[in-house]
LOGUKOL-81189 format. One record per residue: residue in three letters; x, y, z of N, C-alpha, C, O in turn. Coordinates in nm, 4 decimals. Example, Ala and Ser with C-alpha at 12.3 -4.5 7.8 and 13.67 -1.06 7.14 Angstrom:
<rs>
res: ALA	nx: 1.3190	ny: -0.5690	nz: 0.7800	cax: 1.2300	cay: -0.4500	caz: 0.7800	cx: 1.3200	cy: -0.3300	cz: 0.7800	ox: 1.4236	oy: -0.3319	oz: 0.8465
res: SER	nx: 1.2850	ny: -0.2250	nz: 0.7080	cax: 1.3670	cay: -0.1060	caz: 0.7140	cx: 1.2900	cy: 0.0030	cz: 0.7870	ox: 1.3409	oy: 0.1138	oz: 0.8039
</rs>
This chain:
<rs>
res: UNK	nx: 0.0839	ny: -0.1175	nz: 0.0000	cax: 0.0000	cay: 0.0000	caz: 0.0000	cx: 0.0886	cy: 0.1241	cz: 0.0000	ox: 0.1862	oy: 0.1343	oz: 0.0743
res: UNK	nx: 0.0480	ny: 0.2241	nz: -0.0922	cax: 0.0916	cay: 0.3438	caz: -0.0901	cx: 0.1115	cy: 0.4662	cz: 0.0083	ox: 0.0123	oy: 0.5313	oz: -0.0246
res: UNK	nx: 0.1498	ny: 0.5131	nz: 0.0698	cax: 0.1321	cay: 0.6286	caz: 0.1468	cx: 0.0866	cy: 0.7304	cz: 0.1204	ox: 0.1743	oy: 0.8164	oz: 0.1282
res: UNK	nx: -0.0672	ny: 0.7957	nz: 0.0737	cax: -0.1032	cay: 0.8758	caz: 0.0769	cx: -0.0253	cy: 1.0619	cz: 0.0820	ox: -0.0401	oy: 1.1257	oz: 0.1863
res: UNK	nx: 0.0435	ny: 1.1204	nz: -0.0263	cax: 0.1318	cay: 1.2484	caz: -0.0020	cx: 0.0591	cy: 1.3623	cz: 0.0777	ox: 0.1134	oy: 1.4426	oz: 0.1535
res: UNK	nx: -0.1012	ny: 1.3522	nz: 0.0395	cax: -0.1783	cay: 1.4428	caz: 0.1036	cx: -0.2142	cy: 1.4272	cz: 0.2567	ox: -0.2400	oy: 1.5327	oz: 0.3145
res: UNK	nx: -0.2202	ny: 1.2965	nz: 0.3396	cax: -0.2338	cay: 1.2634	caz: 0.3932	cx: -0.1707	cy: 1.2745	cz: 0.5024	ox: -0.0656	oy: 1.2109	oz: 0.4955
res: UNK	nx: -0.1928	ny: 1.3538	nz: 0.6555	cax: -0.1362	cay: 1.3715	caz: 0.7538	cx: -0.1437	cy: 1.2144	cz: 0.8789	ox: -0.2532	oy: 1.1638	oz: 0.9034
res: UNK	nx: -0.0343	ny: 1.1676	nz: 0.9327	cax: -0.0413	cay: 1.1082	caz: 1.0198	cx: -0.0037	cy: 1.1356	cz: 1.1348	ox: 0.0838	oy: 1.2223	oz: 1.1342
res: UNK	nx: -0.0442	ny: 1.0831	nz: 1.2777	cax: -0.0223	cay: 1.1016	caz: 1.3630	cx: 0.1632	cy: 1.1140	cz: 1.3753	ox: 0.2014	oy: 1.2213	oz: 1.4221
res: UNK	nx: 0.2256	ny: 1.0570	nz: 1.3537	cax: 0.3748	cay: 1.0528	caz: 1.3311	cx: 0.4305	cy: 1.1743	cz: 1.2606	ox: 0.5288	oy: 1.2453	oz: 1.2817
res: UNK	nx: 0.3544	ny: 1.1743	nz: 1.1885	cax: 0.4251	cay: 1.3587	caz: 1.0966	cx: 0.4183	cy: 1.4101	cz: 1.1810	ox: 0.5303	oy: 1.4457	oz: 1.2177
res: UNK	nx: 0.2866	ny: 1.4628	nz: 1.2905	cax: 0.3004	cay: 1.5728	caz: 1.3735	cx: 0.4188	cy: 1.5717	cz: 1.4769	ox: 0.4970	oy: 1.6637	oz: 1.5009
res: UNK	nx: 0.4155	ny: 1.4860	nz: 1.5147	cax: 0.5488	cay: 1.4321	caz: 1.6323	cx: 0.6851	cy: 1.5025	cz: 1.6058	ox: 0.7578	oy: 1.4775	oz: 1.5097
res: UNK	nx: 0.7102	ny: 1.5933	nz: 1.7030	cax: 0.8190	cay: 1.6998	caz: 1.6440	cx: 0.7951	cy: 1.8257	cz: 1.6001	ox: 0.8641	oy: 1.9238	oz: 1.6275
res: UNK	nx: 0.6726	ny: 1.8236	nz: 1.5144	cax: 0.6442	cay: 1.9564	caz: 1.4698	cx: 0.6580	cy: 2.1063	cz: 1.5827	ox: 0.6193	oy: 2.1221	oz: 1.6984
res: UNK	nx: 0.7249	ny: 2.1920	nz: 1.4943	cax: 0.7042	cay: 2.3148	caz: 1.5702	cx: 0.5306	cy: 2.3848	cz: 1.5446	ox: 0.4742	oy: 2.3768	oz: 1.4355
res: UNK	nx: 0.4713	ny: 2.4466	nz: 1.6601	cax: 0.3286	cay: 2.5148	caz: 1.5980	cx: 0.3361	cy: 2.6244	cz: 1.6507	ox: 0.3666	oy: 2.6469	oz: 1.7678
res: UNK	nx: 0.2990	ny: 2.7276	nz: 1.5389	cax: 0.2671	cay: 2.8620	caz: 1.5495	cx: 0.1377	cy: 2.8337	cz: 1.4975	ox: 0.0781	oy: 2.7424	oz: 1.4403
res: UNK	nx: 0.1118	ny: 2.9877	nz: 1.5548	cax: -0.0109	cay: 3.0376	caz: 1.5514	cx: -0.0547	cy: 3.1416	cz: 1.4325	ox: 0.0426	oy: 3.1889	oz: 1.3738
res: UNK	nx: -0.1576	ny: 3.1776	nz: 1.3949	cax: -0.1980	cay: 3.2619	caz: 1.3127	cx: -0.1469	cy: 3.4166	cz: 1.3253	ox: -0.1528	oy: 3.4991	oz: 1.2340
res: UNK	nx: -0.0859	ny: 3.4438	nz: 1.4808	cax: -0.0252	cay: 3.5737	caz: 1.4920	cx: 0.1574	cy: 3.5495	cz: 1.4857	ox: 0.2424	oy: 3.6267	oz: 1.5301
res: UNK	nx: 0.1763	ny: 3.4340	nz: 1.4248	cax: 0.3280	cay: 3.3941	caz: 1.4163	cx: 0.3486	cy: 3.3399	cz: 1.5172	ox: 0.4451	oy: 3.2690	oz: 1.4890
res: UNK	nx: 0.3128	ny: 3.3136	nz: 1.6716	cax: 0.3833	cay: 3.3370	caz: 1.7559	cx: 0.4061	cy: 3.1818	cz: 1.8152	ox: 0.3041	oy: 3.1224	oz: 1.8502
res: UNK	nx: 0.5251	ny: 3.1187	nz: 1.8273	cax: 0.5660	cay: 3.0122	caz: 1.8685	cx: 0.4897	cy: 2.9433	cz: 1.9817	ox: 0.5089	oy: 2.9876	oz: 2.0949
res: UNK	nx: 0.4089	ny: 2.8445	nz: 1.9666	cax: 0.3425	cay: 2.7931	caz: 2.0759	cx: 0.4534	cy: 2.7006	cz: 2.1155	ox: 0.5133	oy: 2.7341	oz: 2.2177
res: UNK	nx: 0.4942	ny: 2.5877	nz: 2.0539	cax: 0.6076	cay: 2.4792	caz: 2.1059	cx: 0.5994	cy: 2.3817	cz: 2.0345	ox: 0.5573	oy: 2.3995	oz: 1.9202
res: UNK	nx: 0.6287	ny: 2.2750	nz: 2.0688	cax: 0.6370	cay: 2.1530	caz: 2.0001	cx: 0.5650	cy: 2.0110	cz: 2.0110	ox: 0.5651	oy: 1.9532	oz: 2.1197
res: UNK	nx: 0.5094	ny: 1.9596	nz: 1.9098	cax: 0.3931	cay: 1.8429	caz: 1.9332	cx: 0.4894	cy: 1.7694	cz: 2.0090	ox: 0.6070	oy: 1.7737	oz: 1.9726
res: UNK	nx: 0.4552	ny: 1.7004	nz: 2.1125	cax: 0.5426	cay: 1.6132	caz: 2.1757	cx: 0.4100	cy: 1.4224	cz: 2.1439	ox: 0.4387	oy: 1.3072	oz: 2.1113
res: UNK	nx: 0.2945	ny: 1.4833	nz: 2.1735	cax: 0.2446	cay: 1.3743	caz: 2.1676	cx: 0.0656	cy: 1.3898	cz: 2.0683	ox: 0.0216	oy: 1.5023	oz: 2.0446
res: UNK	nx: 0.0053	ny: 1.2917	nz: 2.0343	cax: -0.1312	cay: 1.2854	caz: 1.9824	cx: -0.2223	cy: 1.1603	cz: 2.0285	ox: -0.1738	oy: 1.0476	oz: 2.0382
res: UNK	nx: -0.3267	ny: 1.1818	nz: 2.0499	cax: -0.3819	cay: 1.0908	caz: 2.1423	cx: -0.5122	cy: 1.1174	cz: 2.1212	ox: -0.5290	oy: 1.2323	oz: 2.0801
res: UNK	nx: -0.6608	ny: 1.0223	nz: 2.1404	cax: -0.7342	cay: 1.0282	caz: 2.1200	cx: -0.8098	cy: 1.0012	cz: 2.2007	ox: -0.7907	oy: 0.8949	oz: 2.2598
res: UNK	nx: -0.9322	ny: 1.0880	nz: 2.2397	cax: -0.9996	cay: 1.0879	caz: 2.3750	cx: -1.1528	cy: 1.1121	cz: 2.3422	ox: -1.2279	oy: 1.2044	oz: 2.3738
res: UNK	nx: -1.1726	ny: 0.9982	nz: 2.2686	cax: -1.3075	cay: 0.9913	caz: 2.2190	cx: -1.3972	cy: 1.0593	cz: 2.1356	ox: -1.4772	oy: 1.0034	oz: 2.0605
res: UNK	nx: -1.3828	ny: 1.1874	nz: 2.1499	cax: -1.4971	cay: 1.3206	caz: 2.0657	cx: -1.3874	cy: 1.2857	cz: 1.9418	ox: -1.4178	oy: 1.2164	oz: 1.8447
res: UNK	nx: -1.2366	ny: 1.3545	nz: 1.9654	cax: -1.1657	cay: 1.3661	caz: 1.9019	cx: -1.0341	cy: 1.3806	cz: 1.9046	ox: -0.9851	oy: 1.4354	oz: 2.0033
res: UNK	nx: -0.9296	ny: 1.3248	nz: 1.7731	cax: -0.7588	cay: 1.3552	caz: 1.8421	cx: -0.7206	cy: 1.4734	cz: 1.9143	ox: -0.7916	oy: 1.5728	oz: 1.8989
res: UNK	nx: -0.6311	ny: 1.4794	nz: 1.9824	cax: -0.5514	cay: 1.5806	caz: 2.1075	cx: -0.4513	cy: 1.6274	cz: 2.0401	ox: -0.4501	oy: 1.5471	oz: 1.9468
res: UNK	nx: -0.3495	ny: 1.7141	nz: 2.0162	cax: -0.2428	cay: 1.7433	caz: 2.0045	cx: -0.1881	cy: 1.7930	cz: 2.1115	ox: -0.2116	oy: 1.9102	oz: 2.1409
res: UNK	nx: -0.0964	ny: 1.7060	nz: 2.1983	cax: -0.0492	cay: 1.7864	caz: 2.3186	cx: 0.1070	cy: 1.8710	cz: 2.2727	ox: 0.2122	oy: 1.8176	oz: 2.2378
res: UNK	nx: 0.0802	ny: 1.9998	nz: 2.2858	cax: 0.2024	cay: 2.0479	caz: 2.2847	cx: 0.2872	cy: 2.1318	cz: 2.3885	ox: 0.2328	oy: 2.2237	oz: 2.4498
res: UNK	nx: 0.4085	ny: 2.1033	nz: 2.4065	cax: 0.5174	cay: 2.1451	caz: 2.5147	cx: 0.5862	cy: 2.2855	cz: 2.4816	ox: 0.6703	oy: 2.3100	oz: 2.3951
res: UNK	nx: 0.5108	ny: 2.3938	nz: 2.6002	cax: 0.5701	cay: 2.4915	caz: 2.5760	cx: 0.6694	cy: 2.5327	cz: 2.6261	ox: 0.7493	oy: 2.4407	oz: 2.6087
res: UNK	nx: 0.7509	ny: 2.6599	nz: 2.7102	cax: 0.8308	cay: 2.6775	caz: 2.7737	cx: 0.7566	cy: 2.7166	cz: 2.9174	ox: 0.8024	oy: 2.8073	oz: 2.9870
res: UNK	nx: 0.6830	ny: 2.6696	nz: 2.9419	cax: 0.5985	cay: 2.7071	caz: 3.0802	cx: 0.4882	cy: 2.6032	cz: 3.1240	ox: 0.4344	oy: 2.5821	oz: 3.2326
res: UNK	nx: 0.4773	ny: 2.5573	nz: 3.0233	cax: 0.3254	cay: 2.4647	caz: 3.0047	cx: 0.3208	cy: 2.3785	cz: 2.8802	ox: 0.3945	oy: 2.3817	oz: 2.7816
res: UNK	nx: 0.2120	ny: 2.2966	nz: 2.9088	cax: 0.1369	cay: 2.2177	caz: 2.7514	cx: 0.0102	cy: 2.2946	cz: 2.7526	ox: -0.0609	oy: 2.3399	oz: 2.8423
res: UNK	nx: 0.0060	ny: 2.2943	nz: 2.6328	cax: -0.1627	cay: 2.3281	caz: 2.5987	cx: -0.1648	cy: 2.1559	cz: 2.4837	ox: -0.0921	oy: 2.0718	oz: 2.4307
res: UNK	nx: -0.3202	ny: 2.2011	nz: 2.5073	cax: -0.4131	cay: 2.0772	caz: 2.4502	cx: -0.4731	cy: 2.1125	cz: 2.3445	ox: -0.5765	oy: 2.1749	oz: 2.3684
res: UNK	nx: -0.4432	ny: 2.0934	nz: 2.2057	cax: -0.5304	cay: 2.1284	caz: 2.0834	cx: -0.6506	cy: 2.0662	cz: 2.0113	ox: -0.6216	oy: 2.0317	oz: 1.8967
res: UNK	nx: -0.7583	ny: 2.0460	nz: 2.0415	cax: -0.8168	cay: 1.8977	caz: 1.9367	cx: -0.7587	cy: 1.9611	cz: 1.7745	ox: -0.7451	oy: 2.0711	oz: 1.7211
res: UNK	nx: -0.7366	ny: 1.8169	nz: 1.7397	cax: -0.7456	cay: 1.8085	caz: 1.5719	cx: -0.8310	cy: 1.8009	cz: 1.4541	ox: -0.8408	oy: 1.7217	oz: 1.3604
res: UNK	nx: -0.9045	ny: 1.9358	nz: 1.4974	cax: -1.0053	cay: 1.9359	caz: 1.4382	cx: -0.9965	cy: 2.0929	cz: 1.3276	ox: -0.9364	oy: 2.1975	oz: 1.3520
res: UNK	nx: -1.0968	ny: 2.0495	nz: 1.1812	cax: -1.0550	cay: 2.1713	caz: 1.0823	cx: -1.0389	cy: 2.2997	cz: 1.1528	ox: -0.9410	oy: 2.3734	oz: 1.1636
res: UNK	nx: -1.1169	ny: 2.3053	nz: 1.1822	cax: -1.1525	cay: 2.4961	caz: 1.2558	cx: -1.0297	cy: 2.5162	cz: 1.3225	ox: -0.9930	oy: 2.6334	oz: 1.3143
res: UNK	nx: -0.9671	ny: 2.4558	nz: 1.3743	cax: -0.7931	cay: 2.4917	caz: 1.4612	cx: -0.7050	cy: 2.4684	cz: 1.3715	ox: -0.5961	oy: 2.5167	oz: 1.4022
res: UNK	nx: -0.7068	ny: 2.3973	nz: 1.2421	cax: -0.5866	cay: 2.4220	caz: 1.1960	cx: -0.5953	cy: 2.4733	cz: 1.0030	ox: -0.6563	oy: 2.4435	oz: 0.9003
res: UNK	nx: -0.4930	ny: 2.5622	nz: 1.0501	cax: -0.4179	cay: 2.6628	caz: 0.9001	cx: -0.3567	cy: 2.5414	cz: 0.8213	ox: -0.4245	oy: 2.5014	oz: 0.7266
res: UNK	nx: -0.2814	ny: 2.5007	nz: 0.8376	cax: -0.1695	cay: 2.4500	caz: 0.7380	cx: -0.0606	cy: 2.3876	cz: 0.8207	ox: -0.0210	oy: 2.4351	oz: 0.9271
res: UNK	nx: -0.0078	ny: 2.2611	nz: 0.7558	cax: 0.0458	cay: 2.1799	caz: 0.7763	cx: 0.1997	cy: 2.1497	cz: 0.6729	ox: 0.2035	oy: 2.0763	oz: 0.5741
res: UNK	nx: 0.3001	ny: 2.2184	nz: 0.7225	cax: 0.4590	cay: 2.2193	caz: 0.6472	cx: 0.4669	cy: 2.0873	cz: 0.6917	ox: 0.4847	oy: 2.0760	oz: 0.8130
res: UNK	nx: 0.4567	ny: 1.9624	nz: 0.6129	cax: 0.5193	cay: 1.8287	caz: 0.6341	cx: 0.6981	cy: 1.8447	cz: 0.6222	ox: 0.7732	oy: 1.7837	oz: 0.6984
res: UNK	nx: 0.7427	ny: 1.9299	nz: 0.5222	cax: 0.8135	cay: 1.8973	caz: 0.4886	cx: 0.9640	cy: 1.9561	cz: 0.5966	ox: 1.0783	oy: 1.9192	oz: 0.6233
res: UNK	nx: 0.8578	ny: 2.0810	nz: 0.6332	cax: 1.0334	cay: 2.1630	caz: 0.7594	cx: 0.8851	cy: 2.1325	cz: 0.8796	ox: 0.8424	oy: 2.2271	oz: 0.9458
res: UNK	nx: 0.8586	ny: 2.0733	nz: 0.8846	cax: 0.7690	cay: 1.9799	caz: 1.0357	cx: 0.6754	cy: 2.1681	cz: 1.1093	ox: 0.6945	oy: 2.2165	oz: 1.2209
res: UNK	nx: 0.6249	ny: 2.2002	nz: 1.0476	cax: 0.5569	cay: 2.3606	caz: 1.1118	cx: 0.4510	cy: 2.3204	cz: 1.0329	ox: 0.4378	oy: 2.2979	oz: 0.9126
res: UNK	nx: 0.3179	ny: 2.3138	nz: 1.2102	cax: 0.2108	cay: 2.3292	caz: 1.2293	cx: 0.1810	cy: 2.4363	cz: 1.2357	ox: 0.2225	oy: 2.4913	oz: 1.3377
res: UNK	nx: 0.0961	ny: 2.5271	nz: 1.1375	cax: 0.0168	cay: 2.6258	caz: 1.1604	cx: -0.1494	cy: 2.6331	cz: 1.2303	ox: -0.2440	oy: 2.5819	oz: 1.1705
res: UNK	nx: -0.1638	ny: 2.6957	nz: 1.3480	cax: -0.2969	cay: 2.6294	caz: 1.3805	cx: -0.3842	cy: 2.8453	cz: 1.4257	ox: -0.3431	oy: 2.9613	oz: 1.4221
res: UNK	nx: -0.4669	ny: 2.7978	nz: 1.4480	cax: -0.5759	cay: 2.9455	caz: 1.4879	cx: -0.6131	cy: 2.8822	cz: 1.6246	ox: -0.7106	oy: 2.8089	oz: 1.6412
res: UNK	nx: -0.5269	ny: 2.9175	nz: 1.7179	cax: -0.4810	cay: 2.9163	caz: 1.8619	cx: -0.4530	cy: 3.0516	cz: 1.9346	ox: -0.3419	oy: 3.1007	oz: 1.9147
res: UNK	nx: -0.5407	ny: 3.1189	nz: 2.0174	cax: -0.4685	cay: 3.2196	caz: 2.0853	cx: -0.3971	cy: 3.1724	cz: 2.2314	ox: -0.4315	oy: 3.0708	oz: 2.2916
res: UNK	nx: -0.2913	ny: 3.2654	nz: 2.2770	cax: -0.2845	cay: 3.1553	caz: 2.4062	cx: -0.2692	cy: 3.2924	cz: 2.5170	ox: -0.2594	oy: 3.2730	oz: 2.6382
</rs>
């Protein structure tokens, strides 16, 4: 089976840096996890994690290739 190019997996995110729609560095996916409604993106900031669901409305765009999550997150 092929790997899908369009296709995001839980593993791509792993690592990713995520900014936000105002540029501003939230941190890094450390983990993704699923808690029934819908996937989690937990990411590690310099103070804290915040908790993202993976859902359209939170996310901009996805750089597979230099690993930058763009998401519409204020924090």
């Amino acid at each position: 089976m092929q790997k899908d190019e369009e296709a995001i997996y839980w593993n791509d995110l792993l690592g990713c840096e995520v900014v936000n729609d105002s540029e501003i560095m939230l941190g890094t996916v450390y983990k993704v996890d699923n808690h029934g409604a819908s996937d989690l993106i937990f990411i590690k900031t310099d103070n804290d994690d915040i908790i993202i669901p993976l859902e359209d409305i939170f996310l901009i765009d996805f750089d597979k290739h230099n690993k930058i999550l763009r998401v519409d997150w204020d924090i």
